[in-house]
N, C-alpha and C positions, 0 to 999 in steps of 0.2 A: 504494500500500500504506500502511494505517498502521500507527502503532509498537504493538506488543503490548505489555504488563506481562505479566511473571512470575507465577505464582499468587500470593508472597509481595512481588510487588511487588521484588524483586532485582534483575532484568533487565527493561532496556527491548527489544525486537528490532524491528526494522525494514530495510529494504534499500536497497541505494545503490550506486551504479554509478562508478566513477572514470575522469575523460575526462585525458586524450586518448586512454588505451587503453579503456575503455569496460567494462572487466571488474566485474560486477554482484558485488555482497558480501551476505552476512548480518549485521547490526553487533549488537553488543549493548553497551547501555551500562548502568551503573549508579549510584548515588544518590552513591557515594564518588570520581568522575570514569574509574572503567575504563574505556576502550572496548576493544571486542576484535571481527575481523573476521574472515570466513572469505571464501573465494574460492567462489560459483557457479560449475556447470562450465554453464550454460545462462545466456540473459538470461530475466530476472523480467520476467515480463508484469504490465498493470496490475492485474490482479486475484490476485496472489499470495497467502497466506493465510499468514501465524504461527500457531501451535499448539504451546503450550505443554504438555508431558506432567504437569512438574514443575519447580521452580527450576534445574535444570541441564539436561535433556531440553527439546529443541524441536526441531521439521518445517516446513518449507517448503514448502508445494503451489503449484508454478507450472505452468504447461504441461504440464499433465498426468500430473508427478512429483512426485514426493514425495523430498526430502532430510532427513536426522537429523542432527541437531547434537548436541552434551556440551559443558560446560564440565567442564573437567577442571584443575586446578592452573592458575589463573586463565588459562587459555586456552581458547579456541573451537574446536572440532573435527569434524567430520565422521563420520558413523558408519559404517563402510563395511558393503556391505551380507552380507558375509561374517560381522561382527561381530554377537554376540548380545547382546540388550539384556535 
């Protein structure tokens, strides 16, 4: 995968996986040194895609699903799919 930019260039996103336990993340970093993670409930195969909506909205398309992300009060969030956007 590579790292996406934000529309306004805010967030970088990209994904990354932490060994020894192996649990795939969403990371997003930005220009003023934030990093901010989320936890995948799947592993990100190699051809995952970023898609940014907007400076705070982004989707993950890996394996056939599609995940939503928010930053919200400088954290990383998950959109559940209950939640209306």
């Amino acid at each position: 995968m590579i790292a996406v930019s934000a529309p306004h260039d805010l967030w970088l996103a990209f994904t990354d996986k932490t060994t020894p336990e192996g649990d795939p993340y969403v990371v997003l970093a930005n220009p003023t040194g934030v990093i901010l993670r989320e936890t995948v409930p799947v592993d990100v195969q190699f051809d995952a895609r970023v898609d940014w909506a907007d400076d705070t909205h982004l989707q993950l398309v890996t394996g056939g699903r599609t995940f939503k992300f928010v930053v919200e009060s400088a954290k990383l969030r998950e959109i559940t799919p209950s939640e209306k956007q």
